[in-house]
C-alpha positions in Angstrom: 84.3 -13.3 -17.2 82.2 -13.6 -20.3 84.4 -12.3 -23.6 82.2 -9.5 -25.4 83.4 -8.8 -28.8 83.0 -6.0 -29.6 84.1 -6.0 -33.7 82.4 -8.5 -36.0 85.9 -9.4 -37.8 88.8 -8.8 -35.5 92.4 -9.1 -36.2 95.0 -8.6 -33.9 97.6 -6.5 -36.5 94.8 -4.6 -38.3 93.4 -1.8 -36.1 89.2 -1.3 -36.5 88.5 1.3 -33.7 85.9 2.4 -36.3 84.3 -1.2 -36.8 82.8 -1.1 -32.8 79.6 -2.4 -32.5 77.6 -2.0 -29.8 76.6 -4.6 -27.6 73.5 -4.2 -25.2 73.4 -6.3 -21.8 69.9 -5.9 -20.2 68.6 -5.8 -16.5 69.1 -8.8 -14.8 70.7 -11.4 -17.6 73.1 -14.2 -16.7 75.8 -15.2 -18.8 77.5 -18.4 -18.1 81.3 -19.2 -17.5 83.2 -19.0 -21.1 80.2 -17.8 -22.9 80.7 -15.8 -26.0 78.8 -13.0 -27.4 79.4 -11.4 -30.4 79.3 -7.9 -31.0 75.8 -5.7 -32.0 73.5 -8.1 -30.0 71.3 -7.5 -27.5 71.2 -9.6 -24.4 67.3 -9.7 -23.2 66.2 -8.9 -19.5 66.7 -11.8 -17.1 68.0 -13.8 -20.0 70.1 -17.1 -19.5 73.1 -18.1 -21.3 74.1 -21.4 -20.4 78.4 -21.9 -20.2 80.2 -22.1 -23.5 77.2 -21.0 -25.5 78.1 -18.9 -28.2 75.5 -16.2 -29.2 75.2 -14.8 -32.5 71.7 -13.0 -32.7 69.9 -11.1 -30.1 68.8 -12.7 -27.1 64.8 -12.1 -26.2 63.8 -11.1 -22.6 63.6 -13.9 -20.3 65.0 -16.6 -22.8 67.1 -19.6 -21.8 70.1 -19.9 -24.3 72.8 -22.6 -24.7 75.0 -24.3 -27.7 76.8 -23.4 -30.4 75.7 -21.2 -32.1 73.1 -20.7 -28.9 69.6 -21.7 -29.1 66.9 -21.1 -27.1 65.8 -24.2 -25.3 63.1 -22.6 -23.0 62.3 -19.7 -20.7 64.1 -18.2 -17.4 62.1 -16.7 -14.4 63.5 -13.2 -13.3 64.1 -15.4 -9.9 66.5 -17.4 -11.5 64.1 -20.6 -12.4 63.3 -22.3 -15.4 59.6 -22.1 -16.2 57.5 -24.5 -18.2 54.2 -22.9 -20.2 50.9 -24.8 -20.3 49.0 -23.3 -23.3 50.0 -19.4 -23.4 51.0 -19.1 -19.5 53.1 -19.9 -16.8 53.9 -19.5 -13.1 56.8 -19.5 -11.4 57.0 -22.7 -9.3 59.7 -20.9 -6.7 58.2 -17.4 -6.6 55.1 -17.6 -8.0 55.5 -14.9 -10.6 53.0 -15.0 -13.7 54.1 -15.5 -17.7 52.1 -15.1 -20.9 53.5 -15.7 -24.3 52.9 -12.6 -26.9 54.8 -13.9 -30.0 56.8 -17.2 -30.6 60.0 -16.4 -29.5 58.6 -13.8 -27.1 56.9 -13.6 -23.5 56.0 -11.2 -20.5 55.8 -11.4 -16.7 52.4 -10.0 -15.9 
């Protein structure tokens, strides 16, 4: 199970009920075994954080995250694949699903 905390500065004697933060796991996103994510993040749709990564900012849709703190090191099909981009597209070499980048850290299945 992936630890979600869910205040920014905990301490075990000191209770901050009204510190929460809220922590948003979208559709389809994979968190690996001991992976950490720190509270008021969001995790993107069909997002991929590799084991032990420990994630500190928001996570965009379809990213492929490991490290510490976690970095994106590429881009996850919604299949479960790892998808490379030739200019500013991609196909899914499993399921043939279709990719275009909008921003820099940012893409879309079309």
């Amino acid at each position: 199970m992936t630890p979600i905390i869910n205040v920014f500065n905990p301490r075990s004697e000191i209770p901050r009920m009204n510190e929460l933060l809220p922590t948003l796991v979208k559709k389809g996103a994979t968190m690996g075994a001991n992976s950490t994510i720190i509270c008021g993040h969001i995790i993107g749709a069909y997002s991929f954080i590799g084991a032990g990564a420990v994630v500190i900012n928001d996570v965009a849709d379809y990213a492929f995250m490991v490290g510490n703190p976690a970095k994106r090191k590429g881009w996850m099909c919604a299949c479960g694949i790892q998808i490379a981009f030739e200019a500013d597209g991609a196909i899914c070499q499993v399921c043939g699903r279709k990719y275009k980048k909008l921003e820099i850290d940012k893409i879309q299945e079309i």
